[in-house]
LUMKEKOL-327257 format. One line per 10 residues: their letters; for each residue x, y, z of N, C-alpha, C. Coordinates in steps of 0.001 Angstrom, whole numbers. Example, Ala and Ser with C-alpha at 12.3 -4.5 7.8 and 13.67 -1.06 7.14 Angstrom:
<recs>
AS) 13190/-5690/7800/12300/-4500/7800/13200/-3300/7800 ~ 12850/-2250/7080/13670/-1060/7140/12900/30/7870
</recs>
This chain:
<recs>
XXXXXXXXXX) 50039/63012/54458/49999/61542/54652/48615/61012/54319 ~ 47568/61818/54735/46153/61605/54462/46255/61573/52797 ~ 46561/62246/52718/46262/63012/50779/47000/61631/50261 ~ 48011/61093/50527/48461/59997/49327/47803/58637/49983 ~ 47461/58692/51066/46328/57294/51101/45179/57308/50030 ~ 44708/58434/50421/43696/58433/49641/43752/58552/48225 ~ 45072/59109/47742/45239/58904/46041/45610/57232/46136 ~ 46620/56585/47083/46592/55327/46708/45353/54499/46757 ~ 44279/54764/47687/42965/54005/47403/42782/54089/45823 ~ 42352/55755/45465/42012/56085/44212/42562/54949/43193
XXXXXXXXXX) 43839/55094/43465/44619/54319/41998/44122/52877/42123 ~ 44263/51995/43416/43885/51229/43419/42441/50798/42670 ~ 41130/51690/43121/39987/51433/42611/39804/51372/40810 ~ 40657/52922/40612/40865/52873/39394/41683/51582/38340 ~ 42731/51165/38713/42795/50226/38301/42047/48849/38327 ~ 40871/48893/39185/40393/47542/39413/39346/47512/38343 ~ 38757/49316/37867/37965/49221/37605/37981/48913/36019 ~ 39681/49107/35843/40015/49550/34214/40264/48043/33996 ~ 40727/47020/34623/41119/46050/34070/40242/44987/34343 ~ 40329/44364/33099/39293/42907/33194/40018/42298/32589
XXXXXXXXXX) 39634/40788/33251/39722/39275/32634/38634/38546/32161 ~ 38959/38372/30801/37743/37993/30250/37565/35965/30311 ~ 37100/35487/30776/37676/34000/31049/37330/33756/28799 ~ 38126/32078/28996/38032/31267/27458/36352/31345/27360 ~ 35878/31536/26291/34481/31225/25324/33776/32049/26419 ~ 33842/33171/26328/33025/34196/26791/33215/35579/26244 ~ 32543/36353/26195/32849/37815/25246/31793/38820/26152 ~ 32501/40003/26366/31771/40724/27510/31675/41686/26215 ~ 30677/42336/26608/29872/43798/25823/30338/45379/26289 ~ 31002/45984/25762/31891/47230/26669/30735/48536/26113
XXXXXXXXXX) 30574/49529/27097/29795/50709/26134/30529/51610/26834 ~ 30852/53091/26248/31150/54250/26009/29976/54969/26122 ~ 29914/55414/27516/28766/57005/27701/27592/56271/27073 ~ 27123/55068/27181/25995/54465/27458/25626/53883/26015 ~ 27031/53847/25037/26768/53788/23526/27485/52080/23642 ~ 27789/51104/22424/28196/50169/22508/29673/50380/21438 ~ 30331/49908/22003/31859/50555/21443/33085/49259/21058 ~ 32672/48238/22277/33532/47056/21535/33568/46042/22192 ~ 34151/44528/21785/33443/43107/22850/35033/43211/22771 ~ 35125/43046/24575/36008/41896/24632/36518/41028/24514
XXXXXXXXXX) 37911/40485/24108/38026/39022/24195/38845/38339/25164 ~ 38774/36700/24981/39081/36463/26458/40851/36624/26508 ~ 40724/36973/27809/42285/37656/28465/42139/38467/29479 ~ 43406/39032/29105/43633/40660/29809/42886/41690/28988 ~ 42077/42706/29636/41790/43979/28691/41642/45009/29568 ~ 41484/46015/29156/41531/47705/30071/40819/48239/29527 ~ 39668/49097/30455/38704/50322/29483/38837/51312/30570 ~ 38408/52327/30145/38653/53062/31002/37351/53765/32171 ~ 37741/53963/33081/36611/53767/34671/36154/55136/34307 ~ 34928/54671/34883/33986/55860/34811/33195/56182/33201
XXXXXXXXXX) 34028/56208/32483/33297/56437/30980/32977/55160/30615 ~ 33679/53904/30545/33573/52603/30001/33052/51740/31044 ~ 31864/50875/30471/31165/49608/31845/31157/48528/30655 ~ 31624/47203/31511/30944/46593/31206/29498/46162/30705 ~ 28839/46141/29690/27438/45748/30102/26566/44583/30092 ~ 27274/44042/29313/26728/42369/29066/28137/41436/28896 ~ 27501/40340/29317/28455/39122/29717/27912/37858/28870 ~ 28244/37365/27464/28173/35954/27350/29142/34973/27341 ~ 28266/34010/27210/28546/32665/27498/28409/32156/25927 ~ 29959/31914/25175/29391/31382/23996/29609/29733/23723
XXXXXXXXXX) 29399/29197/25095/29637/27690/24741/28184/27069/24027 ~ 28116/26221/23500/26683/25134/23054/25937/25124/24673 ~ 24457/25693/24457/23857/25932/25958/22359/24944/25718 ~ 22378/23872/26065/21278/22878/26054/19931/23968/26694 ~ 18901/24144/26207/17469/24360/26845/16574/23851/26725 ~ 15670/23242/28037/14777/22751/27953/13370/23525/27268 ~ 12427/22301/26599/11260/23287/25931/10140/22773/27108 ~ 9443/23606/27425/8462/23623/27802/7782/22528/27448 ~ 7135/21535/27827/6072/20540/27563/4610/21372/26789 ~ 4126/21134/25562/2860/21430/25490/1846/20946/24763
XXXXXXXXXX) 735/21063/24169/-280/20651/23802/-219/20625/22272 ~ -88/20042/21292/-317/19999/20166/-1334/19452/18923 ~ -2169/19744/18541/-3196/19190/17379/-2665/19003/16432 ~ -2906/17218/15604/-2231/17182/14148/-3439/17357/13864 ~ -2943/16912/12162/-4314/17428/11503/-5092/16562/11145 ~ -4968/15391/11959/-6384/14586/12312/-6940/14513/13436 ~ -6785/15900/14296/-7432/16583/15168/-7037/15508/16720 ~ -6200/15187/16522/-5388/14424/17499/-4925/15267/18372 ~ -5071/15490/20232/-3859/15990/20977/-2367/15058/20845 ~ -1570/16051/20704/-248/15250/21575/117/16332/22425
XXXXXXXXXX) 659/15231/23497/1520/16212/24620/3269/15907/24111 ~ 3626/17584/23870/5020/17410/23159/6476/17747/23856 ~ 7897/17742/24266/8584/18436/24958/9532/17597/24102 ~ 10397/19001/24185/11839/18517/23533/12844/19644/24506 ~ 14075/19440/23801/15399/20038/24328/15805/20864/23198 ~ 16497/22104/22833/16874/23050/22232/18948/23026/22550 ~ 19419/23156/21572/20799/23659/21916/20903/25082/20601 ~ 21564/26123/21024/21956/26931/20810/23236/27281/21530 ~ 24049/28311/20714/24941/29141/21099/25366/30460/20381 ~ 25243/31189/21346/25944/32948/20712/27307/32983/20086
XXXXXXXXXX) 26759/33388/18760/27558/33887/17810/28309/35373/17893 ~ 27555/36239/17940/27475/37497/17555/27159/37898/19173 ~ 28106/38616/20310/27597/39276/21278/26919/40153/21501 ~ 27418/41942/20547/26958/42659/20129/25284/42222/19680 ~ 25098/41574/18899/23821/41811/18456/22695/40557/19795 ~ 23728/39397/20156/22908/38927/21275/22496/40026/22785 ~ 22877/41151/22934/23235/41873/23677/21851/43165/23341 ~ 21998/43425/21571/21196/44720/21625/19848/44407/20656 ~ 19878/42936/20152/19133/42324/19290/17502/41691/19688 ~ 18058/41516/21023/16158/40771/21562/16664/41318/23124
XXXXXXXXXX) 15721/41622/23958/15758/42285/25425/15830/41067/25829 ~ 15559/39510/25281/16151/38041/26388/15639/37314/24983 ~ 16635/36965/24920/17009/36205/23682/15915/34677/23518 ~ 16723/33888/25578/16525/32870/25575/14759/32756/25523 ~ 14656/33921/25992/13062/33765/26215/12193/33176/24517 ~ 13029/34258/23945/12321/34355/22326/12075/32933/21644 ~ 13547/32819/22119/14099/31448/21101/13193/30585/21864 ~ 12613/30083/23240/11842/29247/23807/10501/29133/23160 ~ 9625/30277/23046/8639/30802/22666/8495/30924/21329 ~ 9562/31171/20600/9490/30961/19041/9616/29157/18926
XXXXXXXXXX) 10199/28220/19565/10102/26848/19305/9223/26444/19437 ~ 8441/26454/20553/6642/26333/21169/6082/26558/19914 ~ 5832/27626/19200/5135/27696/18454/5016/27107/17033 ~ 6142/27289/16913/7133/26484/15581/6845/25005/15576 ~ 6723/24698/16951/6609/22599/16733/5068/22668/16660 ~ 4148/23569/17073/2670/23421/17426/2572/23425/15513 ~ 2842/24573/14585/2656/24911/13446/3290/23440/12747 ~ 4512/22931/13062/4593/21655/11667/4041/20188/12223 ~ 3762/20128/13497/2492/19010/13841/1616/19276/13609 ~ 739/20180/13387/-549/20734/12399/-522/20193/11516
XXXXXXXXXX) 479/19998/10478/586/19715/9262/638/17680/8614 ~ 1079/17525/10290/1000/15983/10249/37/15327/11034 ~ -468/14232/9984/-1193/13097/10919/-393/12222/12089 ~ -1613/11535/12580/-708/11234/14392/151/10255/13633 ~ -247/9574/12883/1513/8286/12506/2103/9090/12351 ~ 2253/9935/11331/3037/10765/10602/4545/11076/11622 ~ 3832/11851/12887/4252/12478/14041/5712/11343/14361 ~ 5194/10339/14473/6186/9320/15310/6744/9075/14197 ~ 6557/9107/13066/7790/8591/11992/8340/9342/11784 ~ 8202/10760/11230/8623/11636/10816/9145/12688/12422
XXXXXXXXXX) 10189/12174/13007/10525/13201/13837/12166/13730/13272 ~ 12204/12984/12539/13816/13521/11724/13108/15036/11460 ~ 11934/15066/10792/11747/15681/9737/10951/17245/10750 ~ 10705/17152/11674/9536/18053/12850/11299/18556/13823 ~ 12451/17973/13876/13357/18458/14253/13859/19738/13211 ~ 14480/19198/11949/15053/19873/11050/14019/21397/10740 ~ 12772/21460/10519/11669/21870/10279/12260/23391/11387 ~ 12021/22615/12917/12173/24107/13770/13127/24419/14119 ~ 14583/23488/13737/15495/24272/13826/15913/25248/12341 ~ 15383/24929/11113/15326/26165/9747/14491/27384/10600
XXXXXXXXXX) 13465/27143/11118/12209/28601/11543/12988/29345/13089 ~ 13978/28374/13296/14550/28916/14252/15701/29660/13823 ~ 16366/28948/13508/17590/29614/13034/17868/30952/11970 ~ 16828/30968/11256/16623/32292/10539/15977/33354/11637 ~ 15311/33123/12256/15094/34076/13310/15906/34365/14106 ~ 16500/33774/14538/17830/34103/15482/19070/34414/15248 ~ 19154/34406/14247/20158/35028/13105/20258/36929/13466 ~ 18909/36847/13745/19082/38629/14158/19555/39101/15596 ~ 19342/37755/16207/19591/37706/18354/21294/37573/18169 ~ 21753/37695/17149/23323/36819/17334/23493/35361/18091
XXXXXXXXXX) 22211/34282/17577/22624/33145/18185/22051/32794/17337 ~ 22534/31347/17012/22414/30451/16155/22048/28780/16772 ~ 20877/28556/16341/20242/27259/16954/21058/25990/15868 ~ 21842/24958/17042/22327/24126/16428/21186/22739/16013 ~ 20374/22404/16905/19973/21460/16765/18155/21374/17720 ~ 17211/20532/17716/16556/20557/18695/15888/18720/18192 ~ 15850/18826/19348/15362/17074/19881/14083/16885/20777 ~ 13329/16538/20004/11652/15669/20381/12124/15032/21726 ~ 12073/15072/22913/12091/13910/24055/10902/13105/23832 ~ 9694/13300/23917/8776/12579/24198/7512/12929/23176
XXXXXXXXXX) 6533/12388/22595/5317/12639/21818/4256/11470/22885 ~ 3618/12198/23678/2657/11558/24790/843/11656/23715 ~ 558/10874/22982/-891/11111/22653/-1987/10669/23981 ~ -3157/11444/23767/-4211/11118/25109/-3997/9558/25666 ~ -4951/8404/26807/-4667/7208/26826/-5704/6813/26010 ~ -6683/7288/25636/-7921/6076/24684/-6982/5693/23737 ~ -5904/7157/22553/-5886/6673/21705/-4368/5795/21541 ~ -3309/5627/23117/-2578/4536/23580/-3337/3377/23298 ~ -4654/2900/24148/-5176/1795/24192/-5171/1256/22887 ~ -6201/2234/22060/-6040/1973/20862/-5035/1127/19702
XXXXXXXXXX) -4107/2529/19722/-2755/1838/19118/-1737/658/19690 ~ -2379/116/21094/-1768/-1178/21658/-2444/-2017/21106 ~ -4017/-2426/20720/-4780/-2730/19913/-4330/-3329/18934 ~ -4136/-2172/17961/-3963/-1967/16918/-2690/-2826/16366 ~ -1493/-2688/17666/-483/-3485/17116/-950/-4650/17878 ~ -1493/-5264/18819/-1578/-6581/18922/-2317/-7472/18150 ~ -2857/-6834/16982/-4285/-7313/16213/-2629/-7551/15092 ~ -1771/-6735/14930/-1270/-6830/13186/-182/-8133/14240 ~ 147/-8203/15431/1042/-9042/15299/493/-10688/15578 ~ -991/-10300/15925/-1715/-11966/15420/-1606/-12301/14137
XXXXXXXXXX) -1853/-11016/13029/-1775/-11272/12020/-721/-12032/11702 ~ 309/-11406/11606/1693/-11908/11235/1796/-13151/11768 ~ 1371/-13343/13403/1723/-14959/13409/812/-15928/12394 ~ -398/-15416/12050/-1525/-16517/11534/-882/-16405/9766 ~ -133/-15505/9677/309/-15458/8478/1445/-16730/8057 ~ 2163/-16682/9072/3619/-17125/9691/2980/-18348/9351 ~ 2597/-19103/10270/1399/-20337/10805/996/-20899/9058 ~ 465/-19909/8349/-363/-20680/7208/1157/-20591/6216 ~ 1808/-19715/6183/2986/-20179/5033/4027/-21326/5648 ~ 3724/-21323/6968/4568/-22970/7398/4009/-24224/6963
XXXXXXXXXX) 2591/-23979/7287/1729/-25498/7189/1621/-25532/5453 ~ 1499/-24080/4519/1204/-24284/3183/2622/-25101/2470 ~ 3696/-24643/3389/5201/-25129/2845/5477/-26454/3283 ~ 5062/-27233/4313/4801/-28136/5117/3994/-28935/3817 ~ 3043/-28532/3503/2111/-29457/2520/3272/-29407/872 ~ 3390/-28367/694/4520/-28777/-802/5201/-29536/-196 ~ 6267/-29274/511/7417/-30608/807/6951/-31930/375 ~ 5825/-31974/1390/5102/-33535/1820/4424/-33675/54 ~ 3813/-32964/-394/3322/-32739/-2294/4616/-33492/-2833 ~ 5951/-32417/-2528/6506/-33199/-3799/7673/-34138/-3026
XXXXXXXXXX) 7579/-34580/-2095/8459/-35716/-1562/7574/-36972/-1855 ~ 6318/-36643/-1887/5348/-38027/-2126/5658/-38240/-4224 ~ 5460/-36947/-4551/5517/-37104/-5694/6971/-37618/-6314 ~ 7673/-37172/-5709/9411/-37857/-6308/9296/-39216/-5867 ~ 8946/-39544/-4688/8634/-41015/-3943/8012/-41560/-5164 ~ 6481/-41297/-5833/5930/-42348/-6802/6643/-42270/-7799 ~ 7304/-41356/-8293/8521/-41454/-9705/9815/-42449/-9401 ~ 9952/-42039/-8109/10532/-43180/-7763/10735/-44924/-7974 ~ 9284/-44879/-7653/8649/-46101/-7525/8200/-46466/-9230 ~ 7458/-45853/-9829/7190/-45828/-11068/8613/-46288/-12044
XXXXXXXXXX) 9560/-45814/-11636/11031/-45998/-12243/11827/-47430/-11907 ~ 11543/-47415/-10576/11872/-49097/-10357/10972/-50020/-10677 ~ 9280/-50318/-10722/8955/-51019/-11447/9046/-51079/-13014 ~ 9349/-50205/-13564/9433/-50300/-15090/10572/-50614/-15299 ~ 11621/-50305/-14678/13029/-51196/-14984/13229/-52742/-14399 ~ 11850/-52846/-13523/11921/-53861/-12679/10969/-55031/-14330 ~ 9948/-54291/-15067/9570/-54988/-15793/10199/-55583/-16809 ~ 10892/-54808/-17414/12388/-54452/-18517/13146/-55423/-18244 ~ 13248/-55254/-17003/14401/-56672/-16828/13807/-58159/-16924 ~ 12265/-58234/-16385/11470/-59183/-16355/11572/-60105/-17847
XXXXXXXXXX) 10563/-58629/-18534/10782/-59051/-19801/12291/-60040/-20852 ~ 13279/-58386/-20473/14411/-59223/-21244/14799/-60674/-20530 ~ 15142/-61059/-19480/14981/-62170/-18684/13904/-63514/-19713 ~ 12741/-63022/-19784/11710/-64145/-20126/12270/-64376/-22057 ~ 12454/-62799/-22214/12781/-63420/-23928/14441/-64148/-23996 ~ 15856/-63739/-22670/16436/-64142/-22884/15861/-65859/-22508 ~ 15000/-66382/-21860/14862/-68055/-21547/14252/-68543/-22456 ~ 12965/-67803/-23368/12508/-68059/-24860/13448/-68591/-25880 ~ 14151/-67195/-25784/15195/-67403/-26839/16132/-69051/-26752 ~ 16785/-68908/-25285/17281/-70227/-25082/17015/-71518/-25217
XXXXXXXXXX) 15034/-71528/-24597/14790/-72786/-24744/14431/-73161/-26242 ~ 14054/-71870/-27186/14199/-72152/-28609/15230/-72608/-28933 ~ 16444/-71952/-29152/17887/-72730/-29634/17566/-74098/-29100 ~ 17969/-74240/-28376/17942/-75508/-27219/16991/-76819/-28360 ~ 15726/-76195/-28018/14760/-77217/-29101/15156/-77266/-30309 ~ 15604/-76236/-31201/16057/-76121/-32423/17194/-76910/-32393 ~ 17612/-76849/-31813/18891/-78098/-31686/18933/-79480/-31416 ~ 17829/-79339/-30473/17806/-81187/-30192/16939/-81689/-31755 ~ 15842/-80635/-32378/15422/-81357/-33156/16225/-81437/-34796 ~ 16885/-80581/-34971/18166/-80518/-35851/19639/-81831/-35242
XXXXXXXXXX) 19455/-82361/-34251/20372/-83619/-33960/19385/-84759/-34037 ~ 17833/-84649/-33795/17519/-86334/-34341/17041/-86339/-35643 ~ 17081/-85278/-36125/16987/-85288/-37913/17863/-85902/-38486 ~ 19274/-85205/-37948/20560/-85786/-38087/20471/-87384/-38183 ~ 20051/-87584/-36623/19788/-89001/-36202/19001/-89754/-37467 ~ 17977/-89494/-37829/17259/-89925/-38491/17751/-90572/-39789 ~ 18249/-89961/-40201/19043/-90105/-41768/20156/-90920/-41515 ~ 20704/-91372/-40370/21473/-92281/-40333/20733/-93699/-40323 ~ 21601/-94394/-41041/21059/-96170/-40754/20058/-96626/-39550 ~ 19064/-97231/-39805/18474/-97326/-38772/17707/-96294/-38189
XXXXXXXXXX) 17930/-95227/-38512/17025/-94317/-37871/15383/-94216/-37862 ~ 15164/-94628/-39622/13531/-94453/-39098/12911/-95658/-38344 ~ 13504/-97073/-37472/13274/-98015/-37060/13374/-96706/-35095 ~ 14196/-96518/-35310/14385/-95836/-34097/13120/-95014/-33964 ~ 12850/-94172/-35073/11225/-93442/-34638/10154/-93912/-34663 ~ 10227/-94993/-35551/8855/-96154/-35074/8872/-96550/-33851 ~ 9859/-97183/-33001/10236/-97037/-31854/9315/-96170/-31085 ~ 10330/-94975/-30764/10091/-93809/-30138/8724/-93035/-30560 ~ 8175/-93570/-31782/6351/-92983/-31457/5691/-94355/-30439 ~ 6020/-95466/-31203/4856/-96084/-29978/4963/-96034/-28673
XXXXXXXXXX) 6303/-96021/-28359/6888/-95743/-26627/5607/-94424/-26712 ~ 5734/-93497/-27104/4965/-92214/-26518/3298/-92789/-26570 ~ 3103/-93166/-27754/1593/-93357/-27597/1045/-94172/-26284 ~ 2347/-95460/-26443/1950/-96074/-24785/1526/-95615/-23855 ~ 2651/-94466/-23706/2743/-93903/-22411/1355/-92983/-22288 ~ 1012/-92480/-23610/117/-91438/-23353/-1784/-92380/-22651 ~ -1268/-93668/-23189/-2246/-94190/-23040/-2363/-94397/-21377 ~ -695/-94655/-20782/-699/-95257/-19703/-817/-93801/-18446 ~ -672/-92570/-18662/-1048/-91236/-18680/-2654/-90853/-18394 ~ -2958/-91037/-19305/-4621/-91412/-19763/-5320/-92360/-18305
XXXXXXXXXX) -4824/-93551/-17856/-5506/-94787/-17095/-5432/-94322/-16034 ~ -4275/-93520/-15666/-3368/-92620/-14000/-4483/-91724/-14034 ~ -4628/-90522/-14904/-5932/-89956/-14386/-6857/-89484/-14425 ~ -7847/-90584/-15280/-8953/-90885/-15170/-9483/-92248/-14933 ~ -11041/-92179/-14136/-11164/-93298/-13979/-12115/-94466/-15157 ~ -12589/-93748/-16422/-12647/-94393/-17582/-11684/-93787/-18478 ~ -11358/-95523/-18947/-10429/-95281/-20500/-10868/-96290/-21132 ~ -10780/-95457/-22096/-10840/-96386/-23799/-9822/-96693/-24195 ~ -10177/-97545/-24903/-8791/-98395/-25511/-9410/-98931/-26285 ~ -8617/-99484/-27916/-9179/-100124/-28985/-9297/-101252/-28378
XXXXXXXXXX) -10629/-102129/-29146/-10948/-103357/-29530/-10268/-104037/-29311 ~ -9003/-104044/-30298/-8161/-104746/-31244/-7132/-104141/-31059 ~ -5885/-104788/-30056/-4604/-104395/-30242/-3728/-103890/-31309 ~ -4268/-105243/-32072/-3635/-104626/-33525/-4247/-102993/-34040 ~ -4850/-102263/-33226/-5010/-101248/-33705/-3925/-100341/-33702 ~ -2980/-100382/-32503/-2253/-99732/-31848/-1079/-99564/-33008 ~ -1205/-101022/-33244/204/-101116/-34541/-171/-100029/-35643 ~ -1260/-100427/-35793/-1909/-99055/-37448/-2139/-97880/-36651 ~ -1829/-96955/-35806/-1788/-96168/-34941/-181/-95495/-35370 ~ 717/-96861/-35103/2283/-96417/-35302/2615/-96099/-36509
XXXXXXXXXX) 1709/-97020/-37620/2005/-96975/-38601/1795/-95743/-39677 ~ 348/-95209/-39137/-239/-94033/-39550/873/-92933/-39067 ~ 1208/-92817/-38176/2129/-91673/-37580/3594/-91799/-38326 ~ 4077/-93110/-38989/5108/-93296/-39738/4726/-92658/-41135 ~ 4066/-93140/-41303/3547/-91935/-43041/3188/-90874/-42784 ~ 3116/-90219/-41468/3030/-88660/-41720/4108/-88790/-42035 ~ 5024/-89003/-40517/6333/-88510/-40865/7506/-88520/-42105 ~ 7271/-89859/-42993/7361/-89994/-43937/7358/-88869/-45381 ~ 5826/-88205/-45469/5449/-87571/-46153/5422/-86316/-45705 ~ 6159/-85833/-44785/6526/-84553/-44316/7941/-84031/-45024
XXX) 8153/-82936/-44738/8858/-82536/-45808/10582/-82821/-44922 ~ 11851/-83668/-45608/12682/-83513/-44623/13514/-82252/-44731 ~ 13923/-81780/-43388/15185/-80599/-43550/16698/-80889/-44376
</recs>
């Protein structure tokens, strides 16, 4: 009764020891008499107790690691204080297992050094622009190295680039000086654009103006030659109807007439305003006055 307890313990142990569950995205490391013989995968599996152990256990999900914060010189002899984040994940168990005695350690310590070596190579702007380029950089120097650990670095990310505080102050400086600039820049292409407007709104204004007085003259003009013109016809006509007049019966009695009426008047013209007038002698002058003005007209040429 003793004897099969104790074989049923036996079997029991033995089976506990032969069977494993390997959980999803994990791969255990099996060795044979202390040799490495084959990875598990996840499930059910059996090795056998006593000759076969487990010996290593990964984890092959994407495993975020923090980097160490540290000290870096570019190569304008600048500190920065640097820290980023690392993701990796095991590829290869077997070789993560017999490839580096702690993988994570390597891969930490190989990044440290790796970001110190391509910030060397950059000036401090450089640093803050170029972090696409200081990522890609240590994950290539990483990833070929770890290629032999059976893990493969997916990615790594800059958190922070801390330079000393003088040369903060500085570069607060530095940008509050370029963004006066920009406003005084701002400021003079408003007021310089401000002055064209007002340039050529004044200047269309006097073309303006220049355009309405010259059409304003144009019209003046044609206006004065159309009343020229008119009061010419006009005269040309009245004196083409007492020509007419003239040549009828009686007519040159009518302009003997109509000169002395005028001379009268011019005389009586003459007395209104001024206060000496002359006047002939001899009335009868007035008559040889009319008469003289009848032999021009006479001896003028008729139309």
């Amino acid at each position: 009764m003793e004897f099969a307890l104790i074989l049923a313990v036996v079997v029991v142990i033995l089976v506990l020891r032969s069977v494993k569950v390997v959980p999803q995205q994990h791969a255990w490391v099996v060795e044979r008499l202390g040799r490495y013989d084959r990875t598990l995968a996840p499930g059910l599996n059996l090795i056998l107790p006593f000759i076969e152990r487990v010996a290593y256990r990964h984890l092959l999900k994407e495993v975020p690691m923090d980097i160490a914060s540290q000290v870096c010189i570019t190569r304008d002899n600048t500190q920065l204080t640097v820290d980023g984040i690392l993701y990796f994940q095991v590829t290869d168990a077997m070789r993560a297992s017999y490839g580096s005695s702690n993988y994570v350690l390597a891969i930490s310590q190989l990044a440290q050094t790796t970001l110190r070596s391509v910030i060397g190579r950059l000036e401090l702007d450089k640093t803050f622009e170029e972090r696409e380029f200081i990522n890609h950089s240590v994950v290539s120097a990483l990833d070929e190295a770890a290629a032999n650990w059976g893990v493969k670095v997916l990615r790594y990310e800059i958190k922070d680039l801390t330079p000393p505080a003088e040369i903060l102050h500085a570069m607060q400086r530095q940008i509050t000086a370029e963004r006066e600039k920009r406003a005084v820049i701002a400021t003079s292409e408003g007021t310089r654009q401000q002055q064209i407007n007002q340039a050529e709104g004044e200047r269309q204004a006097a073309i303006e103006r220049s355009e309405g007085e010259r059409q304003a003259a144009i019209n003046r003009a044609q206006g004065e030659a159309a009343a020229i013109e008119t009061v010419a016809a006009a005269t040309a006509h009245a004196i083409e109807l007492v020509a007419q007049s003239i040549e009828k019966p009686g007519g040159g009695n009518a302009v003997q007439l109509k000169v002395a009426q005028q001379a009268l008047d011019a005389y009586r013209a003459l007395a209104k305003s001024s206060t000496t007038l002359v006047v002939p002698a001899d009335l009868t002058q007035a008559a040889g006055l009319i008469a003289s003005a009848m032999t021009v007209w006479k001896a003028s040429p008729k139309p």
